[in-house]
TILUM-414522 format. One record per atom (N, C-alpha, C): residue number from 1; atom name; x, y, z; residue in one letter. Coordinates in steps of 0.2 Angstrom, whole numbers, plus 5000, padded with zeros to 4 digits. Each point is the difference from the previous one (the first is absolute). Last residue first. Example, Ala and Ser with C-alpha at 12.3 -4.5 7.8 and 13.67 -1.06 7.14 Angstrom:
<node n="2" atom="N" px="5064" py="4989" pz="5035" res="S"/>
<node n="2" atom="CA" px="5004" py="5006" pz="5001" res="S"/>
<node n="2" atom="C" px="4996" py="5005" pz="5003" res="S"/>
<node n="1" atom="N" px="5002" py="4972" pz="5000" res="A"/>
<node n="1" atom="CA" px="4996" py="5006" pz="5000" res="A"/>
<node n="1" atom="C" px="5004" py="5006" pz="5000" res="A"/>
***
This chain:
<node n="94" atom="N" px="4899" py="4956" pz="5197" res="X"/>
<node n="94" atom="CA" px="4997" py="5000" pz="5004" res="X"/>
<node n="94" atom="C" px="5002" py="4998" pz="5008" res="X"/>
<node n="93" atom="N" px="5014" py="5009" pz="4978" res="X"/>
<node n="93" atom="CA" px="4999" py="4993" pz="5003" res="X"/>
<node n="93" atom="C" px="4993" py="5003" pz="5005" res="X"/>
<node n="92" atom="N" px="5004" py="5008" pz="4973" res="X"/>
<node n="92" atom="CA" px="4999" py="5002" pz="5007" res="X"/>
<node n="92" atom="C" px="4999" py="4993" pz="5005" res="X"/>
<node n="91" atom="N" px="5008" py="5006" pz="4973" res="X"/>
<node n="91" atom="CA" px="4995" py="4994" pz="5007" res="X"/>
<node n="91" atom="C" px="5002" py="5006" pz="5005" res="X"/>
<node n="90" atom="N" px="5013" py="5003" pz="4983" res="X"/>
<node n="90" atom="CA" px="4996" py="5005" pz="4999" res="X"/>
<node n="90" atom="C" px="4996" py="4997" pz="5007" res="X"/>
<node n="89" atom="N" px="5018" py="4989" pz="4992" res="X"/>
<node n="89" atom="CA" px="5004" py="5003" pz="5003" res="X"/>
<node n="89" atom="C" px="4995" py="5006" pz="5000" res="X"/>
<node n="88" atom="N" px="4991" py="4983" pz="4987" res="X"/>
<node n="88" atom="CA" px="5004" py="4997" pz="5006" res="X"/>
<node n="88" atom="C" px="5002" py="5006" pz="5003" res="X"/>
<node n="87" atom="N" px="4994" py="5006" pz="4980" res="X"/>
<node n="87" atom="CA" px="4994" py="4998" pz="5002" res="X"/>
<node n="87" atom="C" px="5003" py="5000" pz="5007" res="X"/>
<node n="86" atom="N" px="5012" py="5010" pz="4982" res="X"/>
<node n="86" atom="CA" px="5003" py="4997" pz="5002" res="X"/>
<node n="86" atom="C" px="4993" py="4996" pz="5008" res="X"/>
<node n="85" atom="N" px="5003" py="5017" pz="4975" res="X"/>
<node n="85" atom="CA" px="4999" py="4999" pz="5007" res="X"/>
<node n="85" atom="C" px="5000" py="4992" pz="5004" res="X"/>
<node n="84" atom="N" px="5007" py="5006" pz="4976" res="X"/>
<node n="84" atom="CA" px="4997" py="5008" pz="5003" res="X"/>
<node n="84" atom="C" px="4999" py="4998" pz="5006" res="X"/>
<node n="83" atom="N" px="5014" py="4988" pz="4979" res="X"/>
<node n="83" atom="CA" px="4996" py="4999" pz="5005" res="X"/>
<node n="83" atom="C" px="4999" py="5005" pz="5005" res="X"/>
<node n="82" atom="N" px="5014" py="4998" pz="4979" res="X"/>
<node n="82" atom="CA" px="4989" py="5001" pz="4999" res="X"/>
<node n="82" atom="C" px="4997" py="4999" pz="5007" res="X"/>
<node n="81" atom="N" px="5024" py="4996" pz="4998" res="X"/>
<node n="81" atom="CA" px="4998" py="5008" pz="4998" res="X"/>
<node n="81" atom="C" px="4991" py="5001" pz="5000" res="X"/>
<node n="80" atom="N" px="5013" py="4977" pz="4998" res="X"/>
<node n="80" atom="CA" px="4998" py="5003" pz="5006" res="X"/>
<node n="80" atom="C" px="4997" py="5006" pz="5002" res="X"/>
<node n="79" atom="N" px="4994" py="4986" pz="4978" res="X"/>
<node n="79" atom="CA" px="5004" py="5004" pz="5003" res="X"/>
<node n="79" atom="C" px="5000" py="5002" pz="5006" res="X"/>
<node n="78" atom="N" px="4991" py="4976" pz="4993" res="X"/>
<node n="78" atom="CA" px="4997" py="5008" pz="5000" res="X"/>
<node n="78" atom="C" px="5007" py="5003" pz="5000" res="X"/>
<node n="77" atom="N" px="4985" py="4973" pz="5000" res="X"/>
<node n="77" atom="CA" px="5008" py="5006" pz="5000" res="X"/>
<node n="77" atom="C" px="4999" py="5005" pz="4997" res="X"/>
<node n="76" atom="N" px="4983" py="4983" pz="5013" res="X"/>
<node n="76" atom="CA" px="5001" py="5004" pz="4991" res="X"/>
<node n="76" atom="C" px="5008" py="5003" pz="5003" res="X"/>
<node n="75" atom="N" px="4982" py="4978" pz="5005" res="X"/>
<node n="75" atom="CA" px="5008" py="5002" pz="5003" res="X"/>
<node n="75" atom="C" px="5000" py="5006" pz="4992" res="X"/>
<node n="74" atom="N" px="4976" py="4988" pz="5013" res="X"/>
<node n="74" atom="CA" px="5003" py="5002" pz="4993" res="X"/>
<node n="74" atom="C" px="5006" py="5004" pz="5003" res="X"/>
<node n="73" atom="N" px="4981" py="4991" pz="5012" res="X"/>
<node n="73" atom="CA" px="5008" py="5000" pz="5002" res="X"/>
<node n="73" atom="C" px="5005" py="5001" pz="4992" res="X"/>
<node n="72" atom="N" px="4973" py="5004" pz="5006" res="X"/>
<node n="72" atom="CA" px="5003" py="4993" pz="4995" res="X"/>
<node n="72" atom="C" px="5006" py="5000" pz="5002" res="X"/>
<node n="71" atom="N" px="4989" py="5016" pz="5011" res="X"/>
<node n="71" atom="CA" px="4998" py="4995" pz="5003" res="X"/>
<node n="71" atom="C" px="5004" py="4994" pz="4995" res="X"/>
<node n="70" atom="N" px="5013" py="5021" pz="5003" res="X"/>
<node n="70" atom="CA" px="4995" py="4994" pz="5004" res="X"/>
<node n="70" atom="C" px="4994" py="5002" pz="4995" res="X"/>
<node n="69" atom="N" px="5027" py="5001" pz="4993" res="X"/>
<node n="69" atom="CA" px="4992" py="5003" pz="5001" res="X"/>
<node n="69" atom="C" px="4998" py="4996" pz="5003" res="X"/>
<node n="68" atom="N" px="5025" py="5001" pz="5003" res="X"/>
<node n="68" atom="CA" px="4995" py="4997" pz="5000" res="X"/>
<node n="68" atom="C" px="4992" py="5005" pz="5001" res="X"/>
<node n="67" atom="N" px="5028" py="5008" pz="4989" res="X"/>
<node n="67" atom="CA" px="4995" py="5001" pz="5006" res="X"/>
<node n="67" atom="C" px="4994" py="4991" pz="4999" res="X"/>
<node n="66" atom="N" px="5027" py="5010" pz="4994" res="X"/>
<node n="66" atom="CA" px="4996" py="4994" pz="4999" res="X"/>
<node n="66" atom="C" px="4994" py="5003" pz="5005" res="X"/>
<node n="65" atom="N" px="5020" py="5017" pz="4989" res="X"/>
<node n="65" atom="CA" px="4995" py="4996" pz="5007" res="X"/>
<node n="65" atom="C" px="4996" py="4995" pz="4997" res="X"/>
<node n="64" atom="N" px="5025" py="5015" pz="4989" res="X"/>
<node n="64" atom="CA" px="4992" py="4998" pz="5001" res="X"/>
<node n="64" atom="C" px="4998" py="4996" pz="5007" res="X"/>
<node n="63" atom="N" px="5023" py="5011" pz="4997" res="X"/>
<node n="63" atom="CA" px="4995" py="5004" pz="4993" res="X"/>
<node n="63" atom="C" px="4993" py="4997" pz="5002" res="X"/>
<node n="62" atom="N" px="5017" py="4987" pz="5013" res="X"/>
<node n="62" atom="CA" px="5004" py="5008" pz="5000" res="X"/>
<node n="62" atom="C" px="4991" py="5004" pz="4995" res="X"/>
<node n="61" atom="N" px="4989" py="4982" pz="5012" res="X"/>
<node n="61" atom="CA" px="5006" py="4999" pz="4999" res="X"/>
<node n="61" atom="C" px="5005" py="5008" pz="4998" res="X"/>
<node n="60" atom="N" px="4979" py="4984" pz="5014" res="X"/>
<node n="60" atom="CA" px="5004" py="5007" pz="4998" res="X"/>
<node n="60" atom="C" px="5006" py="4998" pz="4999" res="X"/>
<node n="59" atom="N" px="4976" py="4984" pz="5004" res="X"/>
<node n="59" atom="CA" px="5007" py="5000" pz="5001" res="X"/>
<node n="59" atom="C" px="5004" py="5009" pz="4995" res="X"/>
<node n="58" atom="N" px="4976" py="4992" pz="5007" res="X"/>
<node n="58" atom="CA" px="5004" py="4995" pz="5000" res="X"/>
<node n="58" atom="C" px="5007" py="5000" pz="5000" res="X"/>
<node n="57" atom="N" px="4979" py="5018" pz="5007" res="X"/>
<node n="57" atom="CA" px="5006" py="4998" pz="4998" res="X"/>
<node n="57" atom="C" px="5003" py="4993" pz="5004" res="X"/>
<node n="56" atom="N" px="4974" py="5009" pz="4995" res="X"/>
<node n="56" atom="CA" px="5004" py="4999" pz="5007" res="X"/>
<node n="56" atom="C" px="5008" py="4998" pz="4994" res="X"/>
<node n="55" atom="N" px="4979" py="5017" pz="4994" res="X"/>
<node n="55" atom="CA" px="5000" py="4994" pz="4998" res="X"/>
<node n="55" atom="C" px="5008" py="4998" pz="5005" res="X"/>
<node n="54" atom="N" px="4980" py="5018" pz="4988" res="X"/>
<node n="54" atom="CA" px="5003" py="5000" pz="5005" res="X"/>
<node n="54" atom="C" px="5001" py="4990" pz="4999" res="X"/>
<node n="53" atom="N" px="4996" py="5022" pz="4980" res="X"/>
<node n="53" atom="CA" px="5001" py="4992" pz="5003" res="X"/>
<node n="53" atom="C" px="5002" py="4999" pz="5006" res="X"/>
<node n="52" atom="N" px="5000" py="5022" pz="4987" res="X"/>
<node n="52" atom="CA" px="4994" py="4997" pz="5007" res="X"/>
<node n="52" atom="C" px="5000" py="4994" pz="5000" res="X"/>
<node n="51" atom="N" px="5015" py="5012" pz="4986" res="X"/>
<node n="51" atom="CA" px="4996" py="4998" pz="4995" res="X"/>
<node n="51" atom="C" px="4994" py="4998" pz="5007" res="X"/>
<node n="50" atom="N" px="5023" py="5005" pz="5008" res="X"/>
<node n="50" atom="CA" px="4996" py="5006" pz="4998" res="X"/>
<node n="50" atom="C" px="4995" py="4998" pz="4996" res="X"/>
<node n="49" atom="N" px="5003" py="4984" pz="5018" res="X"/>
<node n="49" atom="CA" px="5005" py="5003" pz="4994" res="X"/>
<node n="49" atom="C" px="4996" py="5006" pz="4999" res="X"/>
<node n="48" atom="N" px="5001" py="4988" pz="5024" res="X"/>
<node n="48" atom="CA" px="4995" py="5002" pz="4996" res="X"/>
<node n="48" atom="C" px="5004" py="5003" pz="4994" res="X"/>
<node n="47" atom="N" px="5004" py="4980" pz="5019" res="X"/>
<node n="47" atom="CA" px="5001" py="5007" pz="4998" res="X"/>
<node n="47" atom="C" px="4995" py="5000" pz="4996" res="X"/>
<node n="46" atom="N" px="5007" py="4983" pz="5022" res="X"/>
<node n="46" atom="CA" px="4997" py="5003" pz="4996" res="X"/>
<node n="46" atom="C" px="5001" py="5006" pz="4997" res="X"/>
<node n="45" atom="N" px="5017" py="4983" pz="5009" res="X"/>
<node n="45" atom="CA" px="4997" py="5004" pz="5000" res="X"/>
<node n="45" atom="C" px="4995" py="5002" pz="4996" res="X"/>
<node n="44" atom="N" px="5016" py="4982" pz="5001" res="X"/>
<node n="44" atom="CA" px="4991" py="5001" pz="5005" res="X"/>
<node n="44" atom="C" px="4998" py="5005" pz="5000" res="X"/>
<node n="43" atom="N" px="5028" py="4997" pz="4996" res="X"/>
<node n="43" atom="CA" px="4991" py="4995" pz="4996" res="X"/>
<node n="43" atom="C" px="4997" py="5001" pz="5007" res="X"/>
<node n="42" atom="N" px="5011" py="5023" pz="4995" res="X"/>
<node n="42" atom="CA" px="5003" py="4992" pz="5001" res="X"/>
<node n="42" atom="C" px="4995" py="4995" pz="4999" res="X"/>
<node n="41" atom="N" px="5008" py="5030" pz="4998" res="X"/>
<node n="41" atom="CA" px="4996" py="4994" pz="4998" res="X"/>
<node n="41" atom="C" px="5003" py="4994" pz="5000" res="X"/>
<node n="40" atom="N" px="5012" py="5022" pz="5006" res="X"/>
<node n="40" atom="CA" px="4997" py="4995" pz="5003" res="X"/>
<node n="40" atom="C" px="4996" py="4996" pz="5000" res="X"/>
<node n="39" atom="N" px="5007" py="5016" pz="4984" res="X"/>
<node n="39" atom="CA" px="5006" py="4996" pz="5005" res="X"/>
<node n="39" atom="C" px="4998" py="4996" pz="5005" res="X"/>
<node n="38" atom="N" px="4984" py="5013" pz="4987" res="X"/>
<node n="38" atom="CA" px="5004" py="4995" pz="4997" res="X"/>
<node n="38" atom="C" px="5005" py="4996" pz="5002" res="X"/>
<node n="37" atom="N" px="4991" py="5018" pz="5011" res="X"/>
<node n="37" atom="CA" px="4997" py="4997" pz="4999" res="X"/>
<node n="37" atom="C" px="5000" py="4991" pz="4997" res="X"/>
<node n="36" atom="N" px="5015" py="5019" pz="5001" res="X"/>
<node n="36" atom="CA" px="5001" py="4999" pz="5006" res="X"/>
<node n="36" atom="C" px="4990" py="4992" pz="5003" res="X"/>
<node n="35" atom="N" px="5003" py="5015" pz="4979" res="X"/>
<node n="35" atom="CA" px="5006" py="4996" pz="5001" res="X"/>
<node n="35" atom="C" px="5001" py="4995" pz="5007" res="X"/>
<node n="34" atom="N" px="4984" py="5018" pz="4997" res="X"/>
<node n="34" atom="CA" px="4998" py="4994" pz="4996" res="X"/>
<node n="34" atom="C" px="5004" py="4994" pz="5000" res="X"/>
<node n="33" atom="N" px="5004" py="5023" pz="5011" res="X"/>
<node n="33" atom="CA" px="4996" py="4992" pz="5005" res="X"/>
<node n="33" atom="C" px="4998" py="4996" pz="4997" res="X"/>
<node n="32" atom="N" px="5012" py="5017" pz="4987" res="X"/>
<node n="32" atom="CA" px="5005" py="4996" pz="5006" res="X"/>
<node n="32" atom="C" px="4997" py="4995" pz="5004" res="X"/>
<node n="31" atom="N" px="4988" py="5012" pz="4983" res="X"/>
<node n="31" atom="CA" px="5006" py="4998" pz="4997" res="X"/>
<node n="31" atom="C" px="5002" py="4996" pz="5006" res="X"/>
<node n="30" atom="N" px="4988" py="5016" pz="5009" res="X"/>
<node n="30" atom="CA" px="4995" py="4995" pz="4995" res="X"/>
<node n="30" atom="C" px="5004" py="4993" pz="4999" res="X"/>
<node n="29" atom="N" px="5010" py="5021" pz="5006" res="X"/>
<node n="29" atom="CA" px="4999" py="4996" pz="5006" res="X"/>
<node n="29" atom="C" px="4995" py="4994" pz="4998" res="X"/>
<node n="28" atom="N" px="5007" py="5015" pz="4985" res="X"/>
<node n="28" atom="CA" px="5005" py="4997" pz="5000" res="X"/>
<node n="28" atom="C" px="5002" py="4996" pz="5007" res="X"/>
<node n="27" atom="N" px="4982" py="5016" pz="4990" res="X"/>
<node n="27" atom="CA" px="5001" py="4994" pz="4995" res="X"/>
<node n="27" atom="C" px="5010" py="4994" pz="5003" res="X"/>
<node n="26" atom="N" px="4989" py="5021" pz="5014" res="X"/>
<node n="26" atom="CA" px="4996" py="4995" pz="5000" res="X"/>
<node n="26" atom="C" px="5001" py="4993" pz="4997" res="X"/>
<node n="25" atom="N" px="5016" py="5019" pz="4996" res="X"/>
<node n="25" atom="CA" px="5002" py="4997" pz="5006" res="X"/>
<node n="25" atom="C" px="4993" py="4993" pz="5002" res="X"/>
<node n="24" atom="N" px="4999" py="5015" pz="4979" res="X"/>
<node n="24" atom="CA" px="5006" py="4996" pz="5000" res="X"/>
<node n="24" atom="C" px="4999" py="4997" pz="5004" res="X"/>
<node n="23" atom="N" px="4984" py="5016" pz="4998" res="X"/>
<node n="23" atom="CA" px="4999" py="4995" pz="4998" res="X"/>
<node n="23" atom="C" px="5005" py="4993" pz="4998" res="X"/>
<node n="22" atom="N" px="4996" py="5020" pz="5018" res="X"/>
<node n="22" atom="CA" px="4995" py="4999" pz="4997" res="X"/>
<node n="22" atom="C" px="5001" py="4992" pz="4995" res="X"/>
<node n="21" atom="N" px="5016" py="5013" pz="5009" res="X"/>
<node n="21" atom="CA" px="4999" py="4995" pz="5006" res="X"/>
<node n="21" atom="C" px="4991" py="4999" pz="4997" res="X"/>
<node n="20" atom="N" px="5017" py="5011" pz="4984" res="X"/>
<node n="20" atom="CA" px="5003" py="4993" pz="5003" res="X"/>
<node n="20" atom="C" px="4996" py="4997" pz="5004" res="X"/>
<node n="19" atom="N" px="4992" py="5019" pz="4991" res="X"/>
<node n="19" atom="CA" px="4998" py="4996" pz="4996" res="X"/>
<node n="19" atom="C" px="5005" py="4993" pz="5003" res="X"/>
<node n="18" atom="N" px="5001" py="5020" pz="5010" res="X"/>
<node n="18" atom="CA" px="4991" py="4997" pz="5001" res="X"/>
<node n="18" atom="C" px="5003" py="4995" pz="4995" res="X"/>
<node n="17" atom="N" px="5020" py="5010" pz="5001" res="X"/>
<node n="17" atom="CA" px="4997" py="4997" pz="5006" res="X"/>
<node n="17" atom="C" px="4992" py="4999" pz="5000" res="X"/>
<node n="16" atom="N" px="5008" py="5009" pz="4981" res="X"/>
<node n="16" atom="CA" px="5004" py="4994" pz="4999" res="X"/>
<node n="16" atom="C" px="4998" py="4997" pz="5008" res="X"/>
<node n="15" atom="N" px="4994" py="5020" pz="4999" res="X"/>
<node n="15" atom="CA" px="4996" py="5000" pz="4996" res="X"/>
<node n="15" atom="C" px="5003" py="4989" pz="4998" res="X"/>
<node n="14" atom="N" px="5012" py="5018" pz="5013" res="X"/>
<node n="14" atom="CA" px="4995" py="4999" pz="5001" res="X"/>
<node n="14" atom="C" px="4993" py="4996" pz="4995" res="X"/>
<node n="13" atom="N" px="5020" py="5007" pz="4993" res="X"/>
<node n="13" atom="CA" px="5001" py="4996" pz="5003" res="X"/>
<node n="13" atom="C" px="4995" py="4998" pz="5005" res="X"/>
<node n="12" atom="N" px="4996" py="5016" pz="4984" res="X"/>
<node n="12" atom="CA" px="5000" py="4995" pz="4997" res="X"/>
<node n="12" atom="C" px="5003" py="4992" pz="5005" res="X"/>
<node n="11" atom="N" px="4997" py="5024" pz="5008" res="X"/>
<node n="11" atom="CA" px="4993" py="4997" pz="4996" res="X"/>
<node n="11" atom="C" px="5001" py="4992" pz="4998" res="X"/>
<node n="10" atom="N" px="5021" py="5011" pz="5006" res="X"/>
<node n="10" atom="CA" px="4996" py="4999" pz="5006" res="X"/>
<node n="10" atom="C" px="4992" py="4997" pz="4999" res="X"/>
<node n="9" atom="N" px="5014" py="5011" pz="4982" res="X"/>
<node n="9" atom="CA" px="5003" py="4995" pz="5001" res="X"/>
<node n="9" atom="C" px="4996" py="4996" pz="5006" res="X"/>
<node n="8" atom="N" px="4993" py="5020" pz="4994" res="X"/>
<node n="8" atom="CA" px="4998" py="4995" pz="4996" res="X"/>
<node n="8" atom="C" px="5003" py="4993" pz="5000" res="X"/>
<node n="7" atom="N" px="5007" py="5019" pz="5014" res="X"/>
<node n="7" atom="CA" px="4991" py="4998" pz="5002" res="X"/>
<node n="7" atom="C" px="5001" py="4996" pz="4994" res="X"/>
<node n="6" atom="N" px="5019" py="5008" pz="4996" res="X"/>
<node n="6" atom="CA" px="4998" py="4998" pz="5008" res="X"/>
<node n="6" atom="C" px="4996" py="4997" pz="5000" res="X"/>
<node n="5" atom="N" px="5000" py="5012" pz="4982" res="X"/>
<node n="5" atom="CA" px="5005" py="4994" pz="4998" res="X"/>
<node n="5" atom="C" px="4998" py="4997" pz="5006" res="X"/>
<node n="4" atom="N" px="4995" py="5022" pz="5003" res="X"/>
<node n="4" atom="CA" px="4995" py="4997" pz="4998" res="X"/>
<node n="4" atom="C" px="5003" py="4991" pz="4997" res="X"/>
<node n="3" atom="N" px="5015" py="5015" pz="5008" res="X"/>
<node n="3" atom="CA" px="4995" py="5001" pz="5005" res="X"/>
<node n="3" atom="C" px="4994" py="4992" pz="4998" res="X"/>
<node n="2" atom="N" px="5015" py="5013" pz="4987" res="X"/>
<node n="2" atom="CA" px="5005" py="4994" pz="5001" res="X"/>
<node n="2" atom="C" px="4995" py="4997" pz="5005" res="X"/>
<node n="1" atom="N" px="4993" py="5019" pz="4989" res="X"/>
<node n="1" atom="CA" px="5000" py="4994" pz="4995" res="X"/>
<node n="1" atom="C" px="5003" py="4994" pz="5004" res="X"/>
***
């Protein structure tokens, strides 16, 4: 009996390892270069929000961003948070 407690404990610890490097540790490299994302945005960069509006930051502030759509230069304020890619720091220099 005491034997078998072993192994099942060990299943189970096992079992908490696939599931840290599978789905925790992925979710919390995401998390961290989004941030590291966000920390970085400055005016002119082009971004892309979560909704696909691509559009160049006018100004960033703690919680939101001022972006400009092109072609009418419409200024939308947005939640930082909603901004998924960061166009400018994607370019490639030729």
């Amino acid at each position: 009996m005491g034997q078998d407690f072993i192994v099942m404990i060990g299943i189970i610890v096992v079992l908490f390892g696939i599931t840290y490097f599978m789905t925790i540790r992925p979710q919390q490299k995401r998390f961290k270069e989004h941030q590291n994302l966000l920390n970085e945005l400055k005016n002119g960069d082009e971004v892309m929000t979560a909704g696909g509006f691509i559009g160049t930051v006018v100004s960033v502030d703690e919680d939101t961003a001022v972006i400009a759509l092109e072609p009418d230069g419409i200024n939308a304020k947005i939640n930082r948070q909603s901004i998924v890619s960061n166009m400018t720091q994607n370019k490639t220099v030729d």
